[in-house]
Backbone as CSV, one residue per row, in Angstrom:
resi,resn,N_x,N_y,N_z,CA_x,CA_y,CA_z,C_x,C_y,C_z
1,UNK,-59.005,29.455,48.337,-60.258,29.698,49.032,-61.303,30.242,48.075
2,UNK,-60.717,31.265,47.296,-62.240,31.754,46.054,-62.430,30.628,45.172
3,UNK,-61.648,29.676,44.706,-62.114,28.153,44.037,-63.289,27.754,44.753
4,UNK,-62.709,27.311,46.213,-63.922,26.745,46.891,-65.553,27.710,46.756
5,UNK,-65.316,28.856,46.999,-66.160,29.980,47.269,-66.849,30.450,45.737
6,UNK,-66.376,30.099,44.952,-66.891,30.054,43.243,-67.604,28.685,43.201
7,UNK,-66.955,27.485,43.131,-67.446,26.280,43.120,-68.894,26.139,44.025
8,UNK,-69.244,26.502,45.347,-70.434,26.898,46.040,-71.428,27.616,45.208
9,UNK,-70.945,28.563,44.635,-72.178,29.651,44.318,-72.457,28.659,42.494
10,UNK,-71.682,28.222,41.928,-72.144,27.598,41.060,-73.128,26.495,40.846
11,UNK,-74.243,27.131,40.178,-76.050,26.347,40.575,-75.899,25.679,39.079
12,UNK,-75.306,25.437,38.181,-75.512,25.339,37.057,-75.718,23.016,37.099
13,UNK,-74.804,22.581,37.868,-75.289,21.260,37.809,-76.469,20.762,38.606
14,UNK,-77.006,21.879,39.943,-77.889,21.595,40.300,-79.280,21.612,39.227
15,UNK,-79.317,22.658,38.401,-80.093,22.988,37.592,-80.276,21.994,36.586
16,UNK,-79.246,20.808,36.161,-78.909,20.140,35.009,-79.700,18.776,35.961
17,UNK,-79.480,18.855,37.328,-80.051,17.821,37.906,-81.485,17.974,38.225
18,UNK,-82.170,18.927,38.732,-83.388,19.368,38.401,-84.239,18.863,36.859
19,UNK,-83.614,19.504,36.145,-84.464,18.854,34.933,-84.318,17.464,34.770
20,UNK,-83.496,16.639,35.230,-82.821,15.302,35.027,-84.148,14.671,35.784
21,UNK,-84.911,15.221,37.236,-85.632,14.332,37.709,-86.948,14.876,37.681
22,UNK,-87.463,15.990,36.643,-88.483,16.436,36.169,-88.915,15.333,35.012
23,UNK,-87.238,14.964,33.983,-87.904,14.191,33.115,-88.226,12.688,33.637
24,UNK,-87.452,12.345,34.633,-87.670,11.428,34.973,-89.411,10.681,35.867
25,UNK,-89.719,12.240,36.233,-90.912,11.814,37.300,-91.710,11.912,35.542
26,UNK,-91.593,12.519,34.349,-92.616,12.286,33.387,-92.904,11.485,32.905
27,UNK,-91.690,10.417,32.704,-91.342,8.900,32.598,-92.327,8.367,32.973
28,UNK,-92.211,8.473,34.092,-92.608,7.302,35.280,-94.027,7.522,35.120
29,UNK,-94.752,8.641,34.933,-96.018,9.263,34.856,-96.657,8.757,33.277
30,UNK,-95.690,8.794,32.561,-96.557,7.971,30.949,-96.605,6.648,30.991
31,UNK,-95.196,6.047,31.818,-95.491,4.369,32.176,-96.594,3.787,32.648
32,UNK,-97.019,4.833,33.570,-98.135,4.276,34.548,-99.241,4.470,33.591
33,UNK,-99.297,5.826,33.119,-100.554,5.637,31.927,-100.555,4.995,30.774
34,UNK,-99.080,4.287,30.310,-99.934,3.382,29.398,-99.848,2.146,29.770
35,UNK,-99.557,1.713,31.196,-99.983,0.431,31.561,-101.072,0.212,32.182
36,UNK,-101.908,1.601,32.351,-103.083,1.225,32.843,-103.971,1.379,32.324
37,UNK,-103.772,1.688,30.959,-104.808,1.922,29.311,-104.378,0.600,28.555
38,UNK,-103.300,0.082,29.109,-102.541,-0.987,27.893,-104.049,-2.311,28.190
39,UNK,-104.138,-2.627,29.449,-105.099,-4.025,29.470,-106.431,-3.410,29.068
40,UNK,-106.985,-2.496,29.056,-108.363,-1.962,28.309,-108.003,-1.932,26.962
41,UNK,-107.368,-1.702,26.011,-106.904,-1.510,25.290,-106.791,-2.812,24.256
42,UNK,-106.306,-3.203,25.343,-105.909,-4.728,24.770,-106.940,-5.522,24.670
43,UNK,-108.060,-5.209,25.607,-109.227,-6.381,25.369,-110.459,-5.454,24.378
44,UNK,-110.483,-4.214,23.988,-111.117,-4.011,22.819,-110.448,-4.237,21.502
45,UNK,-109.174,-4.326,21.512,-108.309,-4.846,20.056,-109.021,-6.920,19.778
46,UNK,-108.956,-7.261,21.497,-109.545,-8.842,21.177,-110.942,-8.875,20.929
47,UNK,-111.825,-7.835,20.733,-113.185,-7.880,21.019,-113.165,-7.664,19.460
48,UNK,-112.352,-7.166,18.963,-112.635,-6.158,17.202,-112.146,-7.941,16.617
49,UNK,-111.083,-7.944,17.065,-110.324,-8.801,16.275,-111.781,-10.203,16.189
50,UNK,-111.779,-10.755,17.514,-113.151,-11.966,17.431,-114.411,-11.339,16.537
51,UNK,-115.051,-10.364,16.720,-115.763,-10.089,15.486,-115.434,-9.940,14.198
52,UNK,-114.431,-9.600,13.626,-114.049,-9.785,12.345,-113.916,-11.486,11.886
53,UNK,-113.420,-12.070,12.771,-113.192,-13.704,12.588,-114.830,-14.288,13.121
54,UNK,-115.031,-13.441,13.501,-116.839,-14.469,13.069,-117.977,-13.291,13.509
55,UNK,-118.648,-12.958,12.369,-119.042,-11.879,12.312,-120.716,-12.123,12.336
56,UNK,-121.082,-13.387,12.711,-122.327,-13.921,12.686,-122.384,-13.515,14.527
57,UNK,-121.887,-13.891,15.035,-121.537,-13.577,16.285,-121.660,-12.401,17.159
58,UNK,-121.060,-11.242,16.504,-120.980,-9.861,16.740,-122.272,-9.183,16.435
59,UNK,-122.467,-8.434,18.099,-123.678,-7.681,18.229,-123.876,-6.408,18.108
């Protein structure tokens, strides 16, 4: 019965699981920001890149 009654009061994997879905919601939180910087991003890299390849062009 004190196994069971030790095993209860022991917080130590809850705690290991806590941080487990802290890092996980941070994940999920940089994914979203760099997929929603990635297509802006991406069309000033094509805007640099077309002015260097014709530079008569570029305003």
């Amino acid at each position: 019965m004190q196994k069971f009654a030790r095993l209860f009061k022991n917080e130590s994997g809850a705690t290991a699981i806590e941080y487990g879905l802290i890092a996980a919601l941070i994940a999920v939180a940089i994914i979203g920001a760099v997929g929603a910087l990635g297509s802006s991003t991406s069309g000033q890299f094509n805007n640099i890149a077309n002015a260097i390849a014709d530079p008569a062009s570029a305003t």
